[in-house]
N, C-alpha and C positions, 0 to 999 in steps of 0.2 A: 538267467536264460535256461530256458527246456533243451538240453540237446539233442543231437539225433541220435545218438546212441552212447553209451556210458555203460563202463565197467560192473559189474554186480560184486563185490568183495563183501565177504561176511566172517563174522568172528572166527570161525572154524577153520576159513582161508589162509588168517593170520596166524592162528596159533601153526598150523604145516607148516608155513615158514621161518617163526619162529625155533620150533625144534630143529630144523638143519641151521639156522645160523649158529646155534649151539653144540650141533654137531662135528664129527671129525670135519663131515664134506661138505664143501659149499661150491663147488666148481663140477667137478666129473665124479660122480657120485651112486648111491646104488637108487636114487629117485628118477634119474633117468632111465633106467630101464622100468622100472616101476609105470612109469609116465608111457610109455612106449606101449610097454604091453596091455594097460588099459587101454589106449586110443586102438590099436590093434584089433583088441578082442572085441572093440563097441561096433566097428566098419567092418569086423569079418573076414581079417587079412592075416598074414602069417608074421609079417615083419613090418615095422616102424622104426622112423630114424629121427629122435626130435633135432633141431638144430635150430638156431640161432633166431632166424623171423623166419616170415612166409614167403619174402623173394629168395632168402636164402636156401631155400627147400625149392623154389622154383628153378636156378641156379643149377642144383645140386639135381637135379629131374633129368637136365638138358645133357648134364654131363654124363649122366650115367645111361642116357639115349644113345650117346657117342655124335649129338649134333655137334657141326665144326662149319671149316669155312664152306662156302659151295651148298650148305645143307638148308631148304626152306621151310619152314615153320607154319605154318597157316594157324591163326589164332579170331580172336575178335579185337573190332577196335573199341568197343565198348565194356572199358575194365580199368583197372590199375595200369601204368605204366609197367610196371611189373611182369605180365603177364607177356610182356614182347622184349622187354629189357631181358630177360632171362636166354633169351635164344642171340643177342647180341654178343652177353656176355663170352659164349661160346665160339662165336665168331660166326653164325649163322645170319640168316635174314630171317624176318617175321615178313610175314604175309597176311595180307588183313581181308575175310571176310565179312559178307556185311552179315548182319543179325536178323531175325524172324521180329516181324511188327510186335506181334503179340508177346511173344514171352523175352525179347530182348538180347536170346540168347544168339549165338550164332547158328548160323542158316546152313544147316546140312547141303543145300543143292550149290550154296555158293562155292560151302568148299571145296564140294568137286569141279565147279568153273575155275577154279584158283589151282588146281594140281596141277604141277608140271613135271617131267624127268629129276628135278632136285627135291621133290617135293617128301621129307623122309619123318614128318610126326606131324601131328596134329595136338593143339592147348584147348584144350574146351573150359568155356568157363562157367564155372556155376552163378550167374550176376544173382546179390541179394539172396541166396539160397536157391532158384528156383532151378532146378536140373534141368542141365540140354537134353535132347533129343538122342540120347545114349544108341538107341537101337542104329539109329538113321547114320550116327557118326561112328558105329563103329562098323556096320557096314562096308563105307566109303574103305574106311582103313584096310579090313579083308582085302577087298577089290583092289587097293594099291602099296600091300603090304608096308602102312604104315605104322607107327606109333602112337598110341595116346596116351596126354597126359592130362588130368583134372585139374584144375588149377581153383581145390574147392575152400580159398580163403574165406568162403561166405558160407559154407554148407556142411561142415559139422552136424551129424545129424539127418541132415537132409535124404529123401528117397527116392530113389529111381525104380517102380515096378516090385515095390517086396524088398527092394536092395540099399542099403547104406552108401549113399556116395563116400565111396575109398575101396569099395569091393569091385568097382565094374571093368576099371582097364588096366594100363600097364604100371602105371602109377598116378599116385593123388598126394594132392600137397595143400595141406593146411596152415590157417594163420591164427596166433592165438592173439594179437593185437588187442589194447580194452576193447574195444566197440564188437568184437567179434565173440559168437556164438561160447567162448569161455576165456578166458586169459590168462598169461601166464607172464604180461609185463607187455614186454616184446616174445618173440617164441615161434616156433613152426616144426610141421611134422611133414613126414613122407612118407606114406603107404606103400606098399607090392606086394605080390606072391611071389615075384620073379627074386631067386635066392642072388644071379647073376646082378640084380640091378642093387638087391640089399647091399653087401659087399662093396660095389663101387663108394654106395651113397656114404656106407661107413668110413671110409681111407678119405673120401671127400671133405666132411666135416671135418679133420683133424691133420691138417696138412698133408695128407696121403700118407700119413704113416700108422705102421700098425706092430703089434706084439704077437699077434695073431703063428703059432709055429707053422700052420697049415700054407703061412701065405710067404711068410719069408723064406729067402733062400739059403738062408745058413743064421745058426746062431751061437756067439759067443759066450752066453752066459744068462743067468737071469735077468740082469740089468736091458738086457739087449731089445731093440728096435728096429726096424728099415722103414725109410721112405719110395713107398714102390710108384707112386704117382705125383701130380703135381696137384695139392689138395688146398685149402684153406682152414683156416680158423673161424670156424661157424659154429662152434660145440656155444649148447646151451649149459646151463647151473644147474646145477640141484637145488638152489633156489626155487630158480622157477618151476623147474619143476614138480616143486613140491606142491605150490601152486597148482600147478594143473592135474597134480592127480586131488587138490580139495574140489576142484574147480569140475574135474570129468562126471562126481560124485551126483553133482545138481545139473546135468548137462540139458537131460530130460525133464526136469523141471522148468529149467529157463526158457526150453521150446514149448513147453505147453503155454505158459503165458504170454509169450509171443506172439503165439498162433491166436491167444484171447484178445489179446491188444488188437492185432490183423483182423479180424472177424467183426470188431468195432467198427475200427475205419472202414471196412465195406460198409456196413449196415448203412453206416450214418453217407457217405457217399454214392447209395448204391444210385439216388435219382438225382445227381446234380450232373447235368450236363455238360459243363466246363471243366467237368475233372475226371481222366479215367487213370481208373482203380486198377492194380496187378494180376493179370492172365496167370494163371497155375495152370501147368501142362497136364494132361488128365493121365491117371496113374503114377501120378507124382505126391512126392508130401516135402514141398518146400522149408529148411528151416527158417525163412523168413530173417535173414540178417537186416535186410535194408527195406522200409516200408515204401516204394517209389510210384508217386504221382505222375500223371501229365496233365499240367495245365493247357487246355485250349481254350481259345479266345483271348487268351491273356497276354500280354507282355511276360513273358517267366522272369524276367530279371527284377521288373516290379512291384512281382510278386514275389521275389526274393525278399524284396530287402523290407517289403512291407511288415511280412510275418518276422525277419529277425528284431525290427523296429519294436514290435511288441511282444518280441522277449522268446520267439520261437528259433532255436538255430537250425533252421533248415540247411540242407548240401545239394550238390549236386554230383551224383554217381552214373556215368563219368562224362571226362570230355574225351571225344574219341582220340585214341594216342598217335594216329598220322598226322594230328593239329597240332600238336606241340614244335615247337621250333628245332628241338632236338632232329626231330623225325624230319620235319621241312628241310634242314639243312642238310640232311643226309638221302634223300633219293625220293621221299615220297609226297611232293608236292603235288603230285598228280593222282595221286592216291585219293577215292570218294568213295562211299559206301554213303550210300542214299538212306537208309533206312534209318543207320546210327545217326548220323546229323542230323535226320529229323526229330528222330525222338531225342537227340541230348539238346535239342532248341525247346523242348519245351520239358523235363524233368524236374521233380524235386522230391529229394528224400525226408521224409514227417519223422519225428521223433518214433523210437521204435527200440526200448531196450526193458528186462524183466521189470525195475524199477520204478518203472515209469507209472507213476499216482492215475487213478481213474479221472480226477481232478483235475488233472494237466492235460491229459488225452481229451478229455471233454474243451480245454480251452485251446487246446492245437484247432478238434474238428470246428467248435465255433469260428473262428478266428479264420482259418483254410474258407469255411461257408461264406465270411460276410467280404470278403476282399473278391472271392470267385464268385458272386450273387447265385449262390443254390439257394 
């Protein structure tokens, strides 16, 4: 099977890892700060918090937001569950905007029909790479003294205007997952400028405690500690991130071939009328995580299972997260966002990672041509 997306690990990958398994550290270590401050200096930020995954950096956003109960969230429903799970956690509600036809992202105009008096951040997401409408949503925010948070599991990389998504608001949170833009196993980061939100995100990962003299109220000794908050166990290894600082090294390389793989699939789809090919929002330079089709005229689910039949694993990114039964069972049965249903009725994600042979790309786009008759 081709899949949709697969890891890149290369010799050099292995040996990073290798040398910390040999090392003193293999848990909390000096590669995470190392890992930090690479992803830091690449997006143009002051401070990085690696931790655990990408929900768990999602998580750790909401808290250091100060969302809680009574506090609404407006996000898209077209994403990870993750992306709205994270304001749950907190004890918040997610509020679901629908998304712009074209580029999938969420709809700036909706989310100002969505603000209400509880209404106290806003999730924007970078679906597949391609940057929301930053201006437009941050905007909205001024206007109602909100929060924003990036939720750029897909966009490593990726540009808004001249600018790295993880430099535009008040935080951004990354996934290092295989399939994504670099990896580090499992793994996630959190960007800021804001020193107040670093701080939180720090005590957060590591069950609220810290060593920190600035922060404690008294200390015993060098041995000494306090837990000033109520935090979790979300710290990443040195492991990993030994990983990801081999991994930050080809970052820019793995986007250039991506971008070359993406530039195929237009070409060769530019005149098939049953399939339309990805909107890139103009002053944008998408990192291109997820290659996403719309089949029309088709059946999309028989066209699913046709191209995995001959060896293509196609996905689908995503099903909107008020459909899930979790959400059903919990308030939002009445919840519709016209634009996302539409398009997740007809979506599929094509194989789309550095790896991926010229050879195999050419029998995805045959294959995608003769079942969609271009």
């Amino acid at each position: 099977m081709i899949p949709y997306g697969r890891q890149t690990i290369e010799e050099d990958d292995i040996q990073a890892v290798v040398e910390v398994l040999k090392s003193d550290y293999l848990t909390t270590g000096p590669k995470i700060a190392e890992f930090e401050g690479m992803v830091a200096d690449y997006v143009g930020v002051k401070y990085a918090v690696a931790i655990s995954n990408g929900t768990s950096a999602l998580h750790a956003a909401c808290f250091a937001a100060g969302i809680g109960k009574g506090d609404e969230v407006i996000t898209t429903p077209l994403t990870f569950a993750a992306s709205a799970n994270c304001v749950l956690y907190c004890g918040g509600t997610p509020v679901f905007a629908d998304v712009d036809p074209k580029t999938y992202n969420i709809d700036p105009a909706d989310i100002e029909r969505k603000i209400t008096s509880n209404t106290k951040a806003i999730i924007a997401v970078h679906l597949a790479g391609q940057p929301c409408d930053m201006d437009a949503i941050h905007k909205i925010a001024r206007k109602h003294n909100l929060l924003v948070i990036e939720d750029g599991a897909h966009a490593l990389g990726s540009e808004y205007k001249g600018k790295k998504v993880g430099s535009l608001s008040d935080m951004t949170t990354f996934s290092f997952h295989p399939v994504k833009p670099i990896t580090t196993g499992e793994g996630g980061m959190i960007v800021t400028d804001n020193e107040g939100f670093y701080q939180k995100l720090m005590l957060f990962r590591s069950h609220g405690i810290t060593r920190d003299e600035n922060l404690m109220t008294r200390n015993d000794g060098p041995w000494f500690y306090q837990q000033l908050d109520l935090g979790f166990n979300y710290r990443i290894t040195d492991i990993q991130c030994a990983l990801g600082c081999s991994q930050m090294k080809k970052l820019d390389r793995f986007l250039k071939r991506r971008k070359e793989i993406v530039s195929r699939y237009n070409k060769a789809f530019a005149d098939c009328e049953n399939i339309v090919t990805p909107y890139q929002l103009p002053d944008t330079e998408s990192g291109w995580h997820l290659y996403i089709i719309q089949v029309k005229n088709y059946d999309r689910r028989k066209v699913f299972e046709q191209l995995r039949k001959k060896g293509i694993a196609v996905n689908v990114h995503y099903i909107p997260v008020y459909m899930h039964p979790y959400y059903q069972e919990h308030g939002y049965k009445e919840v519709h966002c016209k634009n996302a249903e539409e398009i997740y009725s007809h979506i599929l994600s094509l194989p789309l990672y550095p790896t991926l042979k010229e050879e195999e790309q050419e029998y995805v786009i045959t294959t995608v041509k003769q079942i969609c008759e271009c």
